[in-house]
N, C-alpha and C positions, 0 to 999 in steps of 0.2 A: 207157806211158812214165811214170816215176816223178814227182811232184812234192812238192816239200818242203813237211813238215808246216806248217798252220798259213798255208799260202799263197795268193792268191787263186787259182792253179791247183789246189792241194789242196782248197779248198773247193767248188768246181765238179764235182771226181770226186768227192766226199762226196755232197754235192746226188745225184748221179747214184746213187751208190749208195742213199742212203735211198728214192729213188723206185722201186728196183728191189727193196725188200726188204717183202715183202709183209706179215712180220710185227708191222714197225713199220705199215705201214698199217691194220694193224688196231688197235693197240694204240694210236694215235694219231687215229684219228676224232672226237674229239670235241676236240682239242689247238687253239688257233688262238694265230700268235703267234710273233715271231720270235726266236730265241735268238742271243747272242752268245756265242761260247767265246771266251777271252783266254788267250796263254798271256804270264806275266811275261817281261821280259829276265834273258837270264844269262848274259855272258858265258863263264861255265866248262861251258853244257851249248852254246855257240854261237849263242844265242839273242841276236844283239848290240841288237836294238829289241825292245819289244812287237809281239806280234801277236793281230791279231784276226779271227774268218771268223767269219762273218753266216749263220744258216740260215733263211731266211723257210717257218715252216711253216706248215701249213693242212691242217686233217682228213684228215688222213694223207696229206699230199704236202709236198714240200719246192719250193716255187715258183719256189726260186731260192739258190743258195749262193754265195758271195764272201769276198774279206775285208773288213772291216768299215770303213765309214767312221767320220768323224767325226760326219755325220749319223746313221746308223745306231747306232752308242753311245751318242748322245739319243735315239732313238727307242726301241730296242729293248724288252720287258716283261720280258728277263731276258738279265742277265749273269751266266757264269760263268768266274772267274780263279781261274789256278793256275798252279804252276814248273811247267816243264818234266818235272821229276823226276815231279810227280804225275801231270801229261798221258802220263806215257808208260805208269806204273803203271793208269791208267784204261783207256788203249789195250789193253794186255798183260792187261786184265782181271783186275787184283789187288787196282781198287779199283770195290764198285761205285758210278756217277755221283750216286746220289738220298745212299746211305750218307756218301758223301763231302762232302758236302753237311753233312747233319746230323753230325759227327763232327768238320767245319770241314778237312776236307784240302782240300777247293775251297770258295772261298769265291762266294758268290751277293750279287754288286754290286748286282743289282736287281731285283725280284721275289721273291715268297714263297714259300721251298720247300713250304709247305705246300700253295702253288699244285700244285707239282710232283708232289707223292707220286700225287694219283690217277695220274699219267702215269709209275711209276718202271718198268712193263715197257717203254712207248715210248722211254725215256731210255735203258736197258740198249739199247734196236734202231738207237737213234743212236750207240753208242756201235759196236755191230756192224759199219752201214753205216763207218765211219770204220776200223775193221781190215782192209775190205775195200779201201781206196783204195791203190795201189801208192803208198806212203811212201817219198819220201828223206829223210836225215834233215841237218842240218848237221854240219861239222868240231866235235869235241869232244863231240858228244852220245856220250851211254853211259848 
């Protein structure tokens, strides 16, 4: 059953799928720390609030996915926000996530991508796990 992007049902089948993708576990063993994806509102792709899903990862497991509180937005070691239009280019894999980073198509609220690079094959296996989650998407996305 499908759940709409970016939802705390979508981030649950995410969670599930990163835990089943063996290659992020490897590429992610040494990773600790829980990542926030943001995506902005827009009302022209349907996007009528912010949304945000919480991945708590850990040497190569995802402990737990959701969407994101307000606790969790203070907490977290790394935000990443972007429109819609980008999330979908990243999903479709036409942008990669570390590139887009440094290039500024996603921008990194908090933490240091330079934190990230050793991790840019585990970032590409998240990004995997996430194509793999049966997505709806909202009215007006395109």
């Amino acid at each position: 059953m499908s759940a709409e992007i970016f939802t705390d049902k979508w981030a649950r089948s995410w969670g599930r799928k990163i835990n089943e993708n063996s290659a992020y576990r490897r590429a992610a063993a040494n990773w600790e720390g829980a990542m926030v994806l943001v995506m902005a509102a827009d009302t022209g792709w349907g996007i009528e609030n912010e949304r945000a899903v919480i991945a708590d990862l850990w040497h190569g497991e995802c402990r737990g996915a959701t969407a994101a509180s307000d606790d969790d937005m203070k907490a977290a070691p790394f935000i990443i926000r972007a429109a819609p239009a980008t999330w979908k280019d990243v999903m479709a894999g036409r942008i990669d996530p570390i590139f887009g980073l440094l290039r500024g198509k996603l921008k990194l609220a908090r933490g240091s991508v330079f934190a990230l690079v050793p991790y840019a094959v585990a970032a590409k296996e998240l990004v995997v796990s996430a194509t793999q989650v049966d997505t709806a998407y909202p009215v007006g996305w395109h």
